[in-house]
Every structure is written in C-alpha cells, then in structure tokens.
C-alpha positions in Angstrom: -13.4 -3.6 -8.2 -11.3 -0.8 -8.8 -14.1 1.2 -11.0 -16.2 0.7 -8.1 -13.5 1.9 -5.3 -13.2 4.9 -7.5 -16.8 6.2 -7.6 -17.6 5.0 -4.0 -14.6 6.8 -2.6 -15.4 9.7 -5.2 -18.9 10.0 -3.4 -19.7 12.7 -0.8 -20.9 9.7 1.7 -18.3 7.1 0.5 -18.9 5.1 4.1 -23.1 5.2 3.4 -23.3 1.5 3.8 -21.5 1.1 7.3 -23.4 4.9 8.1 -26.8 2.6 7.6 -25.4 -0.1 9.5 -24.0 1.6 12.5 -28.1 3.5 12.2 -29.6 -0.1 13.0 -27.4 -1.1 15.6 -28.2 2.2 17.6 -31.6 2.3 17.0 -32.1 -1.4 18.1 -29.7 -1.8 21.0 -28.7 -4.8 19.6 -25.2 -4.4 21.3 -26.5 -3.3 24.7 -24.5 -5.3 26.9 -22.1 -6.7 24.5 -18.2 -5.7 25.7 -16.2 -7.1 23.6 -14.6 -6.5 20.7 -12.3 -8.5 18.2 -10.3 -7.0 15.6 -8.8 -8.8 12.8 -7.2 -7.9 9.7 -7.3 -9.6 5.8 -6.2 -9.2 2.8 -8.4 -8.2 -0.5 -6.7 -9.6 -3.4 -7.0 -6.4 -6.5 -8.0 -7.5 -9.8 -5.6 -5.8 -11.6 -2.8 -7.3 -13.2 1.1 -6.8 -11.8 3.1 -4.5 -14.4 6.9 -4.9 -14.5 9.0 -1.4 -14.8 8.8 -1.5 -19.1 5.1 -1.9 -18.7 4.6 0.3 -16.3 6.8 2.9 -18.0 5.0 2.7 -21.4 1.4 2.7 -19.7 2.5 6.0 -17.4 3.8 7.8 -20.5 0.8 6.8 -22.7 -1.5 7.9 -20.3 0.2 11.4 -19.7 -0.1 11.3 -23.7 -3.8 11.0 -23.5 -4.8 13.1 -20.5 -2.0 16.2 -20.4 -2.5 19.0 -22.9 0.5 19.4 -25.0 1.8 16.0 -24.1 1.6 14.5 -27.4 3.4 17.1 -28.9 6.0 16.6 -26.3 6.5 12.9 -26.9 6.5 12.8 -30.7 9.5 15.3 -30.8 11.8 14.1 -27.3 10.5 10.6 -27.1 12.6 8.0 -29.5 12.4 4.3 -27.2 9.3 2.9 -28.2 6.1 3.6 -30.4 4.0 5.0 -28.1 1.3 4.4 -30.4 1.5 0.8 -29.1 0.5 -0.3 -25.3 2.5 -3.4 -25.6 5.9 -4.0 -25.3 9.0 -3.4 -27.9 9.9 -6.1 -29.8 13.4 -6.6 -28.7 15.5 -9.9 -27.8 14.0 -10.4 -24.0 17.0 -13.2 -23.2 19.4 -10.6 -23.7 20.6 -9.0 -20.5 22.1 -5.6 -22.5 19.0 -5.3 -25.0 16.8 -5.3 -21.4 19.2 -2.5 -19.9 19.6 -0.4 -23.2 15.2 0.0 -23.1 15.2 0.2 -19.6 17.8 3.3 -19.8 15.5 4.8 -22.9 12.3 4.4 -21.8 13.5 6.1 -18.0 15.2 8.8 -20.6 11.6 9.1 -21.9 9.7 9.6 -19.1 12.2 12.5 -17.8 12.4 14.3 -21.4 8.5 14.1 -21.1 8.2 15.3 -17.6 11.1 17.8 -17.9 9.3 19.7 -21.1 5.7 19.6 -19.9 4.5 23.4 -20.0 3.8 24.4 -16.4 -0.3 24.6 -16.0 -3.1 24.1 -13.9 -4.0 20.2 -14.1 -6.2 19.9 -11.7 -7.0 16.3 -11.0 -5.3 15.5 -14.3 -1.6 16.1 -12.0 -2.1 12.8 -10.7 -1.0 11.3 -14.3 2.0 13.3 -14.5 2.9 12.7 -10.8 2.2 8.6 -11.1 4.8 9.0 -14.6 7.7 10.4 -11.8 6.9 7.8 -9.5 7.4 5.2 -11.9 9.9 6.2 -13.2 12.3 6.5 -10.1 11.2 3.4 -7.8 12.6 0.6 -10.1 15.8 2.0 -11.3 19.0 3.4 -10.2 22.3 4.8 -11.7 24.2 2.5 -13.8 27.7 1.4 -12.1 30.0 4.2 -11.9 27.7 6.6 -12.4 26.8 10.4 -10.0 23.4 10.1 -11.2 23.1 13.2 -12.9 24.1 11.7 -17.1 20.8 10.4 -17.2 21.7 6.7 -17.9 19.4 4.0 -15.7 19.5 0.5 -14.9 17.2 -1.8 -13.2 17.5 -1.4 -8.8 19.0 -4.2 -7.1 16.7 -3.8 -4.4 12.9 -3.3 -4.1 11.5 0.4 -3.4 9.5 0.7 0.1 5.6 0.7 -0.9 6.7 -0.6 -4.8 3.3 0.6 -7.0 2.7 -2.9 -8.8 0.4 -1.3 -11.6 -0.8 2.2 -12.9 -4.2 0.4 -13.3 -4.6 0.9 -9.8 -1.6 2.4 -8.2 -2.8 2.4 -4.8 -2.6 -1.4 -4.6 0.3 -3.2 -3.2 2.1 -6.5 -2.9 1.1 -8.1 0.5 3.1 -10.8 2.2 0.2 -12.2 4.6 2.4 -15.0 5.9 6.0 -15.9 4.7 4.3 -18.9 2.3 1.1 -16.1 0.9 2.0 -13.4 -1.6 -1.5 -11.5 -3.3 -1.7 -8.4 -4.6 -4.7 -5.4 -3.6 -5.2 -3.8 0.0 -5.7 -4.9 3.6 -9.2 -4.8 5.8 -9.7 -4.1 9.0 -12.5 -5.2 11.0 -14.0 -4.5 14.8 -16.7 -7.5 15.4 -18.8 -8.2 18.0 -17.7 -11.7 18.5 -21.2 -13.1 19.5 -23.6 -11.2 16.9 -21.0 -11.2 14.4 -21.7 -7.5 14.1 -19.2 -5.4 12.3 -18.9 -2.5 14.7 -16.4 -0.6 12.0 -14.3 -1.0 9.3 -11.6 0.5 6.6 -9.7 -0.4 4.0 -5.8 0.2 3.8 -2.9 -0.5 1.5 -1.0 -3.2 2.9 2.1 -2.1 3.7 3.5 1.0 5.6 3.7 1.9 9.7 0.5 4.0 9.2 -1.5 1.1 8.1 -0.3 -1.3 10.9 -2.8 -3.5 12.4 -1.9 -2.0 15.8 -2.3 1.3 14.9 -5.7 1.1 12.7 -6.8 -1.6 14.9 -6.9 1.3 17.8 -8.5 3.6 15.5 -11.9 1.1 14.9 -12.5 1.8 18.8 -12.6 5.2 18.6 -16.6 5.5 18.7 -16.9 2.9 21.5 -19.4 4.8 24.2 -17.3 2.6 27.1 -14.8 0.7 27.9 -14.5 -2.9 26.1 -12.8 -6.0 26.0 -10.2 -6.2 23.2 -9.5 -9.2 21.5 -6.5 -10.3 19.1 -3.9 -11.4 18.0 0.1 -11.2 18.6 0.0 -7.6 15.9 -2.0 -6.0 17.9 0.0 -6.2 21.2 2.7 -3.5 20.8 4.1 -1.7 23.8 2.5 1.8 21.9 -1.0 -0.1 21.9 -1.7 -1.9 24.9 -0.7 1.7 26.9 -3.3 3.5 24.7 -5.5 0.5 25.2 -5.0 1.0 29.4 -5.4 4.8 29.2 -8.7 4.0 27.4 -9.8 2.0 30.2 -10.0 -1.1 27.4 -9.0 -4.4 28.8 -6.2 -5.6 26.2 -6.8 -9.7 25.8 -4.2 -10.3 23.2 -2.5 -12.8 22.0 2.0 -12.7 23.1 4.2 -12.5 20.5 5.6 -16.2 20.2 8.9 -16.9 21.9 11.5 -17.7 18.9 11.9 -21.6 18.1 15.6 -21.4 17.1 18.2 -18.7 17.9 21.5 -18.2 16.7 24.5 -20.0 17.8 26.0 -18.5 21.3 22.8 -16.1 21.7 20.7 -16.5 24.7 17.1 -17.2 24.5 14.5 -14.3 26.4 13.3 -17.3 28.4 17.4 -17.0 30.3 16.9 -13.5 31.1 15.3 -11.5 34.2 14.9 -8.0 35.3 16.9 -7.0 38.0 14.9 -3.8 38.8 11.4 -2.5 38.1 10.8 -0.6 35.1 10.2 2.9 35.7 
C-alpha cells in the first residue's frame, strides 16, 4: 500500500481514477435529479508496522546514513550508541528501567550530533530524511528531571506528542481512535455518495488526526463541485456550528444527525435539557 500511495501521489494525475469516474457520471446523466448527498468518513488501516522511539531512532539515523552525502562519515566519527550497521535493536537488559533511559539519552545524543554536523547542501527531495530524523527525534522525549534542556541529556515524554509519527516506513500514517473501544493505525477516507446509486460523487484520503482533517471541515470540501444545491446527509461530526452556516449560505439543506445529549453528568452540574434561552441569539 504505501509503494503504491507513493507512485500514485508521485504521478502528474494522481486523482485519474475518480477524473474517469466523475467523466461517466457527466457524460451519462446518471445523477440528473439525484439531490442528495451522504458523506461519511472510515478508517484505512496502513500496513506498516508501529515503531517505538529506539526503533524509530535507529531506522531515521540509518536512513540519513544511506541517503545523505557525507552522512556516514558523520556517524562513524560522532555516533557511539548503537552499531548502526545493525537495523535491529541493542542488546541491552530491556527490564531494566535505567539501561532503557541511558539508550534512549544516547541514541537522542546521536541523532543531534548527526544532524548538528551534517554539511549544509542542496538535498533536494533527499531533505525529507534529514527532516523525518529531527522529527523523531524530539516528539517522544523530553529533558530529564531537573534539567533547562540545553545539556543534551533525554528521557522518554510522559505524555504523547500531538500527530505522534508511528513509523518512518510511512510517516504520514497515524494512530486513529475510531471509537473509544477501536484503535488501527493508517489514514482516514472521506466519501460524498449518492445514497440511491451508490455513486461516489468525490473522495480524499487524510491522516486521521488534526482540525484540518476533520470530518466537518473535509466533509464541506467534497461538495465543492456540486452544480446546485443538495441535500446533506450525516452524522453528529458533521453538524458543527462552522458547518451547518456554510452549509445554509450554500443553499444546502443540512439533514444531520444532533450531537447526543450526555447520559451521565457530574455531581451538582445541570443537564442542557434544564436550561433555556432567555433572549434570541443575535
């Protein structure tokens, strides 16, 4: 999947299939008269592997070694945490908590020797190696106790960095949290249909996390070519305030599904079902 992604999304016409598609559709009038429109959103599980930071770290740095002029050189004299040589983790003792934390601090000393004596050049596409070995190597950790951050000694985060890359196999794939029980790991779809033809009207594919990639606001986005007004359907994440206005002002008829009122509350709150509004809302 991802050698595919790459080459389609590499192509000068990486949307050719839906192009063809939305080519029929016209050319037949197979819509004419159709108004309405369902939207809906999934998940595309990746099938790359999650990498935990020492993995990551090692692959990042190897792959700087292998694509960066003077990288090697680089590494073999500043490098010292781990044969390099070697994709696969150091053989240290894994149940011990300040074995983990010594690598951890070496191998995040690593990466910043590496990127702090690269020679400055024109990389070209080959940047995106160096700038996916910074990434990793800040998201996951953070100053050890006591530390100003600037003697370069690193422990694991106690808390999870916003839009976490989860493998440098693909780094644009993410950890997705479809509902509180359904963890999987790739990107996010999102589809327009034609309910009663089953007709994908348009399409794109997303990461999964992050306000840009919101179902309300790509959702709005897939009814951009609509030639007239239609009827919307979906469900409660597409009903923000933001999107049902630019649903009215588009002269689309928003049937959406409310956001569920709240089963339990906590103790002394009121629940919204106890409260009015005393005056109109300008």
């Amino acid at each position: 999947m991802t050698y595919w992604r790459r080459r389609l999304a590499a192509s000068a016409r990486p949307n050719r299939i839906f192009e063809a598609v939305k080519s029929v559709v016209a050319a037949t009038a197979v819509l004419a008269g159709k108004t309405r429109r369902a939207l809906d959103s999934t998940v595309l599980d990746d099938a790359v592997a999650t990498q935990d930071t020492v993995t990551q770290l090692i692959a990042a740095i190897r792959r700087v070694r292998r694509e960066v002029p003077a990288a090697a050189a680089v590494i073999e004299q500043h490098c010292t945490a781990h044969d390099y040589d070697n994709p696969g983790k150091p053989a240290i003792a894994w149940n011990d908590k300040d074995a983990r934390d010594l690598l951890i601090d070496a191998l995040v000393g690593d990466a910043h020797r590496l990127l702090g004596h690269l020679p400055e050049q024109d990389l070209g596409p080959r940047g995106e190696a160096v700038a996916l070995l910074a990434l990793v190597a800040g998201q996951d950790v953070e100053p050890v106790e006591g530390s100003d951050g600037t003697d370069g000694h690193w422990r694991i985060a106690q808390k999870v960095a916003p839009d976490r890359v989860i493998s440098t196999v693909d780094p644009d794939a993410r950890h997705a949290h479809k509902t509180v029980h359904r963890r999987q790991d790739g990107f996010k779809a999102h589809l327009a249909i034609e309910p009663d033809t089953g007709i994908i009207t348009d399409c794109t594919l997303t990461k999964v996390g992050g306000s840009d990639n919101h179902e309300a606001v790509i959702g709005l986005a897939l009814l951009d070519d609509e030639p007239s007004p239609v009827r919307v359907l979906g469900d409660s994440a597409y009903g923000t305030g933001a999107t049902r206005a630019a649903l009215a002002e588009a002269k689309h008829t928003a049937i959406i599904k409310p956001i569920p009122l709240r089963a339990r509350y906590l103790a002394g709150s009121l629940p919204t079902t106890s409260l009015s509004i005393s005056r109109p809302v300008p």
